[in-house]
Backbone as CSV, one residue per row, in Angstrom:
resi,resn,N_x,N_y,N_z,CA_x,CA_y,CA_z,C_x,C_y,C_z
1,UNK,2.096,-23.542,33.188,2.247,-23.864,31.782,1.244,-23.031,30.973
2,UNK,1.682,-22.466,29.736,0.805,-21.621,29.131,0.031,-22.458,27.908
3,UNK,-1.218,-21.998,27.736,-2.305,-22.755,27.632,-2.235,-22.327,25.783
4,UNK,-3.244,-23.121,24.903,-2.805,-22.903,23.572,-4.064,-21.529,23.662
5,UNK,-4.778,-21.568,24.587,-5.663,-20.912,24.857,-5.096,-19.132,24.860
6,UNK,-4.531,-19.520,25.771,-3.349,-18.456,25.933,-2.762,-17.672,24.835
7,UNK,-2.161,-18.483,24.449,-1.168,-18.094,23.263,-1.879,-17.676,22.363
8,UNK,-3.155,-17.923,21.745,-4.153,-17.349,21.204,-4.431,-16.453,21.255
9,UNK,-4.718,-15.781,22.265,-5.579,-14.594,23.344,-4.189,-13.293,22.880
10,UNK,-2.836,-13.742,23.335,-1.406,-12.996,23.303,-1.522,-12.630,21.693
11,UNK,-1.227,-13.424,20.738,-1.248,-13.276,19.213,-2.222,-12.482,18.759
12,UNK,-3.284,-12.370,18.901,-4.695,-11.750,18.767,-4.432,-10.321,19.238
13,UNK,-3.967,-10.100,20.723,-3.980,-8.821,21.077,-2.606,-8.335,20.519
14,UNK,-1.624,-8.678,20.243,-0.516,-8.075,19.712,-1.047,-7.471,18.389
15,UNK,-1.903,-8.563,17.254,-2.007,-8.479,16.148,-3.192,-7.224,16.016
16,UNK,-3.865,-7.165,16.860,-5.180,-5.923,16.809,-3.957,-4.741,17.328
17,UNK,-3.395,-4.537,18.452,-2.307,-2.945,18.622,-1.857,-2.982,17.013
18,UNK,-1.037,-3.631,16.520,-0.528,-3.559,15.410,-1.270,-2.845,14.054
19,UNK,-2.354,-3.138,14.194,-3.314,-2.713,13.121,-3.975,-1.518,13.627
20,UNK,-3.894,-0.949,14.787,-4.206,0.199,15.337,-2.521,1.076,15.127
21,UNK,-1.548,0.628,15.106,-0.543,1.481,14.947,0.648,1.197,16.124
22,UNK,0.017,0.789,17.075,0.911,0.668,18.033,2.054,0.017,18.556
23,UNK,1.959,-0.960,17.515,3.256,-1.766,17.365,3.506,-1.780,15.708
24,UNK,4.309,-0.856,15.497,4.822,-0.697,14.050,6.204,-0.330,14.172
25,UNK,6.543,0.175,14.831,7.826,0.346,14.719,9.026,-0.013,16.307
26,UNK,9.974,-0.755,15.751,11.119,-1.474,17.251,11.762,-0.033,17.710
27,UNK,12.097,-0.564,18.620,13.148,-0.033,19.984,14.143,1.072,18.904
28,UNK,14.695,-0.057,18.202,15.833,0.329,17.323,15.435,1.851,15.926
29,UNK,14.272,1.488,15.627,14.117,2.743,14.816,13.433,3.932,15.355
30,UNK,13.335,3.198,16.601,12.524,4.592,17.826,13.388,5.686,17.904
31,UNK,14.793,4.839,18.684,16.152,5.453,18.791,16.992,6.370,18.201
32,UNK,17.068,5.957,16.840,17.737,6.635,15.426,16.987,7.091,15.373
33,UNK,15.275,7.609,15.481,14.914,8.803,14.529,15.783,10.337,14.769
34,UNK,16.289,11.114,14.016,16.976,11.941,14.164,16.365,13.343,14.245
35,UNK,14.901,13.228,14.326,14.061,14.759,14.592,13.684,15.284,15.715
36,UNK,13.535,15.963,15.918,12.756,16.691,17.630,11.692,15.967,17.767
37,UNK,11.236,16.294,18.742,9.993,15.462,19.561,8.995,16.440,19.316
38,UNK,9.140,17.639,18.454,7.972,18.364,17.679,7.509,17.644,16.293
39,UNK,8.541,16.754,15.715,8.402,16.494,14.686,7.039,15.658,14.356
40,UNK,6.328,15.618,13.050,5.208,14.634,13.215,5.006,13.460,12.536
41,UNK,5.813,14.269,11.315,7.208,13.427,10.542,8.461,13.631,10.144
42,UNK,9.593,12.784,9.901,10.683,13.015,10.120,11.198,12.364,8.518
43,UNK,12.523,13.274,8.040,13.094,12.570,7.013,14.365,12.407,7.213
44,UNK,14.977,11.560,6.770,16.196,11.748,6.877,16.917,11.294,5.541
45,UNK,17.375,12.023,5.025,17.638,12.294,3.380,18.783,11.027,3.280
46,UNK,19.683,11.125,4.064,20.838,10.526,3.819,20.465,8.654,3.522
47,UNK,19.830,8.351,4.561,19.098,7.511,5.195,18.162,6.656,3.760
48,UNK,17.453,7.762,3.515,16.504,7.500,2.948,14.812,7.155,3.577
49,UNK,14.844,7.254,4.800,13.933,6.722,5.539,12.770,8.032,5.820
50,UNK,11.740,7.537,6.626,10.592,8.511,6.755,10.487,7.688,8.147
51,UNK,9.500,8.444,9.048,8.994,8.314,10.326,7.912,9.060,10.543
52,UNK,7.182,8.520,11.157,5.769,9.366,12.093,6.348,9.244,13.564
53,UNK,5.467,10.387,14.312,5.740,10.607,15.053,4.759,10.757,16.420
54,UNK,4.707,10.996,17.127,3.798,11.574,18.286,4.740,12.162,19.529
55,UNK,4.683,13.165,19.703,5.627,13.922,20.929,7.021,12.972,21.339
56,UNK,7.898,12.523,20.108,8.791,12.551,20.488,8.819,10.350,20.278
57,UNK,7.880,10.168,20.141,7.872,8.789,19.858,7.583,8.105,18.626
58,UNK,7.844,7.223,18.562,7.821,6.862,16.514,6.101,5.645,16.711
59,UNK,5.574,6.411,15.725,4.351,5.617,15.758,4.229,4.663,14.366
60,UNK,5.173,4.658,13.626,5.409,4.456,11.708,6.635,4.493,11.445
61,UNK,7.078,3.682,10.732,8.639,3.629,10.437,9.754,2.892,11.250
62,UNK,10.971,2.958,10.886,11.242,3.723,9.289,11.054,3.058,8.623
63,UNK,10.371,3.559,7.283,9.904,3.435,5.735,11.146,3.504,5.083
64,UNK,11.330,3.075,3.930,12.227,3.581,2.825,11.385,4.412,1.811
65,UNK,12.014,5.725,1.356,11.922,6.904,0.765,12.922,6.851,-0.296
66,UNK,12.604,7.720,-1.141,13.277,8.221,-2.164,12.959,9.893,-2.274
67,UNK,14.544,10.293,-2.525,13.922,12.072,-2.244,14.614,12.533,-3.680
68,UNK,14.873,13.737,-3.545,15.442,14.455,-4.928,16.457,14.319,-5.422
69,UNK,16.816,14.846,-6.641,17.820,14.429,-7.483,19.140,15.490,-6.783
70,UNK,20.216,15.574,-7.329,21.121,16.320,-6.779,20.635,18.065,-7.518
71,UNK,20.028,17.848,-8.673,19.625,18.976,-9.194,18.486,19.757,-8.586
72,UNK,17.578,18.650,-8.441,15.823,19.483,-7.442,16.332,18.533,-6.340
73,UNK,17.400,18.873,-5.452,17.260,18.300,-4.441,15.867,18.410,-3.098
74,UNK,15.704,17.736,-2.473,14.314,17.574,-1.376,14.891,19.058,-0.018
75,UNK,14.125,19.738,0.074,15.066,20.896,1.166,14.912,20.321,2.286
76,UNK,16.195,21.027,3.005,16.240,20.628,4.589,15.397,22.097,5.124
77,UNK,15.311,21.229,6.202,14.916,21.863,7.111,13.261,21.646,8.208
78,UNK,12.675,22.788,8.498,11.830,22.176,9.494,10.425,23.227,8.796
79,UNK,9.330,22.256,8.640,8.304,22.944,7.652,6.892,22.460,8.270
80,UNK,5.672,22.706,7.867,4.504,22.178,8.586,3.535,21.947,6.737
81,UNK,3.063,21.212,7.473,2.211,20.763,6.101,1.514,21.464,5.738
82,UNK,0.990,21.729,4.679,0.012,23.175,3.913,-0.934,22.704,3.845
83,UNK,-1.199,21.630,2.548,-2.209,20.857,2.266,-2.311,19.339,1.729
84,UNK,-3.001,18.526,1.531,-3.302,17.172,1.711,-4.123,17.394,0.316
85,UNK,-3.881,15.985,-1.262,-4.259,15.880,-1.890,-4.578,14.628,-2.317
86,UNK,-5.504,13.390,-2.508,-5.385,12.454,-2.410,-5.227,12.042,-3.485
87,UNK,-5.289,12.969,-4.817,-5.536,11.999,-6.091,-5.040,13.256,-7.037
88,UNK,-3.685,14.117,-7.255,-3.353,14.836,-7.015,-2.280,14.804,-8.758
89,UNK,-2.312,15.626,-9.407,-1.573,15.218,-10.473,-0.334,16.487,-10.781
90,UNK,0.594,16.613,-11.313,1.723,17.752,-10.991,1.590,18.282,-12.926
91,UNK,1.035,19.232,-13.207,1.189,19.798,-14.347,2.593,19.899,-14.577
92,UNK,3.288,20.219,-13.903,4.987,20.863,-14.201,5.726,19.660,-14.351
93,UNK,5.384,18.119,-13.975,6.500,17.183,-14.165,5.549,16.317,-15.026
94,UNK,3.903,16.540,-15.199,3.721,15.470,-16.087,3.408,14.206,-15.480
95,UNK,2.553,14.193,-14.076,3.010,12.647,-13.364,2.056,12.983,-12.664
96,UNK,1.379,11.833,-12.250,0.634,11.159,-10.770,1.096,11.543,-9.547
97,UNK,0.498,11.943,-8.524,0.784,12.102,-7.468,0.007,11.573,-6.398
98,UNK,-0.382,10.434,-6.492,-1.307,9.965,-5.007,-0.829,10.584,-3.593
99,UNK,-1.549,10.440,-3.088,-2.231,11.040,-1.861,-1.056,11.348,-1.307
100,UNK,-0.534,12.710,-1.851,0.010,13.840,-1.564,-0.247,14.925,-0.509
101,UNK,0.812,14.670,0.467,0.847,15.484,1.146,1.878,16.703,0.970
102,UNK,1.485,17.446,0.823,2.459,18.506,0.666,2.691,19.838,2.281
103,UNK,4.743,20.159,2.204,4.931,20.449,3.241,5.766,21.790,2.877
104,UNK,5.823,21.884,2.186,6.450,23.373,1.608,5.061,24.098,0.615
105,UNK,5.435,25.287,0.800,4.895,26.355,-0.076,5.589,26.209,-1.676
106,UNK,6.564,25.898,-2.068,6.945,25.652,-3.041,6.647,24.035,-3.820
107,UNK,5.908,23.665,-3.299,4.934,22.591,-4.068,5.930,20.831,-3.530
108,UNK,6.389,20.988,-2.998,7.072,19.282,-2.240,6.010,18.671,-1.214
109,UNK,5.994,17.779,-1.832,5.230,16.683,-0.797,5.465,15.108,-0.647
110,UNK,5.012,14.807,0.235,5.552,12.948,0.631,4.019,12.607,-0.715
111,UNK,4.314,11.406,-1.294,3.551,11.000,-2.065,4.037,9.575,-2.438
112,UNK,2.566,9.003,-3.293,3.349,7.195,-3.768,3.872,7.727,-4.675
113,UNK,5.100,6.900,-4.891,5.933,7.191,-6.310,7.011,5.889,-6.196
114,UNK,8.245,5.945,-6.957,9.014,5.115,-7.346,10.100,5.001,-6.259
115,UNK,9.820,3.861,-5.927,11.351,3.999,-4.612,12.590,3.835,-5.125
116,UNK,12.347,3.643,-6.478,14.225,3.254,-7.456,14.689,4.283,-8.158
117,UNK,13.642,5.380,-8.391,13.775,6.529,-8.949,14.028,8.037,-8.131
118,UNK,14.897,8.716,-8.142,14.646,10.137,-7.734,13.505,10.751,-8.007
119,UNK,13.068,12.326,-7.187,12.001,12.686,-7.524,12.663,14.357,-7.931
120,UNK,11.575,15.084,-8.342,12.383,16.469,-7.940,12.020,17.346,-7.122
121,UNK,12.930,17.129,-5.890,11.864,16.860,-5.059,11.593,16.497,-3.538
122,UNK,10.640,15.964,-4.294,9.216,15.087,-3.382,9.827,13.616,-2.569
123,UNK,9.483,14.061,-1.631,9.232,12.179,-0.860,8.475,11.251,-1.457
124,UNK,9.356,10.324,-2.068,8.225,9.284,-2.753,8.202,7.828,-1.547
125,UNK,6.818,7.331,-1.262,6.724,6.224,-0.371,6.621,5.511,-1.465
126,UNK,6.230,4.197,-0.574,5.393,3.015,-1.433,3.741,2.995,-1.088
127,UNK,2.925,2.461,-1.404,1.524,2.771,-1.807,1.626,2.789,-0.101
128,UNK,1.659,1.524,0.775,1.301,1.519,1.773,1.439,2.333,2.971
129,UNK,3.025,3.239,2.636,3.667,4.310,3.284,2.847,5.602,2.816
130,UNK,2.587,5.642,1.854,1.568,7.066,1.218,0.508,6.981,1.961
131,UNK,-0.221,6.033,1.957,-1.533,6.160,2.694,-1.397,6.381,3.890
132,UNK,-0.452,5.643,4.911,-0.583,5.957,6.340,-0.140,7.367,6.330
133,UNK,1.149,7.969,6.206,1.291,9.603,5.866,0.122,10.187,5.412
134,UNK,-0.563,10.261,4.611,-2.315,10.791,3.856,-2.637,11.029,5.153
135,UNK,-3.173,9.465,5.765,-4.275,9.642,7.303,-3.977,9.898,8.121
136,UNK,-2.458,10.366,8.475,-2.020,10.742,9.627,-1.810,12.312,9.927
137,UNK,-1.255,12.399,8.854,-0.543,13.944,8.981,-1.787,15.280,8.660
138,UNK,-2.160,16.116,9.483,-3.016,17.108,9.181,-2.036,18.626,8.943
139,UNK,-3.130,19.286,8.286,-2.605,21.115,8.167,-2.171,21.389,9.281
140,UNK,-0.706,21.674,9.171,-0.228,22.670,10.317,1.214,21.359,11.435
141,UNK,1.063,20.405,10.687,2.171,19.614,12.046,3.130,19.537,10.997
142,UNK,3.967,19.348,11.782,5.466,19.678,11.561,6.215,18.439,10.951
143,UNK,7.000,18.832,9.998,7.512,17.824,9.180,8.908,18.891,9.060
144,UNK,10.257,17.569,9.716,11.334,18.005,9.619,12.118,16.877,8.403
145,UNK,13.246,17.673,7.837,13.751,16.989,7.080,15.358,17.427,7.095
146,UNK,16.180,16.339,7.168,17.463,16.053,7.993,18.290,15.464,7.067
147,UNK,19.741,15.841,7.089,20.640,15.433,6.301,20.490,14.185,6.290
């Protein structure tokens, strides 16, 4: 018979992996991520979703995203991050950009922004999705982005 002792001890250690990262994301969004096992993050436009990654395993996600309009649509394809901005503001649209990561040379990056709104663009998270993307993703790993 398992002890309340027990059950304590189980809840506790689930709840500390969790806050380390390791239990954030099920079976089920492991499965569907639709990027290579190079990827470090993954988009999937159609979807709307975002993912982290580690050689092929989902360490984050899926998130809900918001990407570009049909006009500045978000580009496909497979890109590596340039640079990391945490407090980051866009002269050309006039707007906030928290902790912006940017993955193209042409100025796109995952950032907090409006999940009800298009961007032009940019991956917009929610505050809590911006930050883990911020601390995760360094210069140079690979960020694919998928129909």
């Amino acid at each position: 018979m398992t002890t309340l002792r027990e059950i304590s001890a189980i809840v506790t250690g689930v709840a500390a992996l969790g806050a380390l990262g390791v239990v954030t994301a099920g079976t089920a969004d492991a499965a569907s991520m639709p990027c290579s096992s190079q990827a470090k993050a993954c988009v999937q436009l159609s979807a709307g979703k975002v993912w982290l990654a580690d050689h092929g395993k989902v360490t984050y996600g899926a998130v809900p995203a918001t990407v570009g309009t049909p006009g500045y649509p978000t580009p496909k394809g497979r890109f590596h991050v340039q640079y990391k901005d945490i407090d980051h503001y866009s002269k050309q649209y006039h707007g906030p950009m928290p902790y912006s990561v940017f993955f193209t040379t042409t100025g796109v990056a995952f950032h907090e922004g409006s999940l009800r709104v298009q961007s032009h663009g940019c991956v917009h998270l929610s505050h809590a999705a911006a930050v883990k993307v911020y601390q995760t993703l360094r210069p140079g790993d690979v960020v694919e982005v998928v129909p």
